[in-house]
C-alpha positions in Angstrom: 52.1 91.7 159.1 51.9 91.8 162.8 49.0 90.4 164.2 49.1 92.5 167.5 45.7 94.8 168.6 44.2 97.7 167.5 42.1 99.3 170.6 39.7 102.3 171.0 40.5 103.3 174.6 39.7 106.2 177.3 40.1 107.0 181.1 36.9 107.3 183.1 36.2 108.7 186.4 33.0 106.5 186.3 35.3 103.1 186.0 32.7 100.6 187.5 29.4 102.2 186.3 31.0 101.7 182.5 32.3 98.3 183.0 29.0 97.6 183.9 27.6 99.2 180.9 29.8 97.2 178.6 29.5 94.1 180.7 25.7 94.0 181.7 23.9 96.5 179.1 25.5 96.0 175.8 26.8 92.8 177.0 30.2 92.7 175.0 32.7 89.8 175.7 35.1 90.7 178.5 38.7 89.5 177.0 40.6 90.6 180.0 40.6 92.6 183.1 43.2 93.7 185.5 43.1 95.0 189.3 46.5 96.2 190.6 45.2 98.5 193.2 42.6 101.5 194.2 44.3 103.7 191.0 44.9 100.7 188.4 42.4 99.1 187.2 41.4 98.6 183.4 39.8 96.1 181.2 39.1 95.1 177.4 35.9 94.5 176.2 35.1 92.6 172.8 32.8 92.7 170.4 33.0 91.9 166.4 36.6 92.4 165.4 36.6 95.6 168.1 37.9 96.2 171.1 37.5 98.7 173.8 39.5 99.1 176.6 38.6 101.3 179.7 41.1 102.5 182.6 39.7 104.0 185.8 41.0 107.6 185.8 43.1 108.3 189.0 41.5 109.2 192.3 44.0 112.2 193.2 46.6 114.1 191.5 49.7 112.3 193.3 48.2 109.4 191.2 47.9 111.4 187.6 51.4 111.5 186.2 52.7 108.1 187.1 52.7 105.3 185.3 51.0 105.9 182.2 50.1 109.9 180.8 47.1 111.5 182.2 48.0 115.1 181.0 45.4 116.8 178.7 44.1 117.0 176.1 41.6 114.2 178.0 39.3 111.8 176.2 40.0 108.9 174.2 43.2 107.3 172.1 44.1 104.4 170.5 46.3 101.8 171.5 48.4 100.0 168.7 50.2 96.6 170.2 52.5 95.5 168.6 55.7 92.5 169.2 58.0 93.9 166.5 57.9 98.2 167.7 61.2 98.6 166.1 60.9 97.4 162.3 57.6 99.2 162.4 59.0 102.3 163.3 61.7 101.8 160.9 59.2 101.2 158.2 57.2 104.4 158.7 60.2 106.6 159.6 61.8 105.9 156.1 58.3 107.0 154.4 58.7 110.2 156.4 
């Protein structure tokens, strides 16, 4: 089996007050963080065999439908990584 992640994740419009919620008041590991610019900005917090992964939700609406999908319904996903996408889909697609 795969041994990609398996991630509770959500956009917020409150990005730095809830990393520093996760960071500072829960105090869960931070795995990984990324800054690409004003509208891309995310990181992964750990803790036990979970991970949660926050994305700052998009100051203006030029910003909302690139990259990845900010279209309702809003709140939170999860994200499934995976290296080997196409024999997984395979797999589940002949159960189907």
């Amino acid at each position: 089996m795969d041994k990609g992640e398996f991630r509770f994740a959500y956009f917020s419009s409150k990005y730095q007050e809830t990393f520093d919620f996760y960071k500072n008041i829960l105090e869960f590991n931070l795995k990984f963080s990324w800054d690409r610019g004003p509208n891309d900005k995310g990181s992964v917090f750990g803790h036990g065999l979970g991970l949660i992964e926050i994305l700052k939700q998009p100051d203006n609406e030029q910003e909302f439908n690139l990259g990845l999908d900010h279209r309702s319904p809003k709140g939170s996903f999860m994200v499934i990584e995976t290296s080997n996408i196409e024999t997984i889909f395979s797999k589940y697609k002949k159960r189907t």
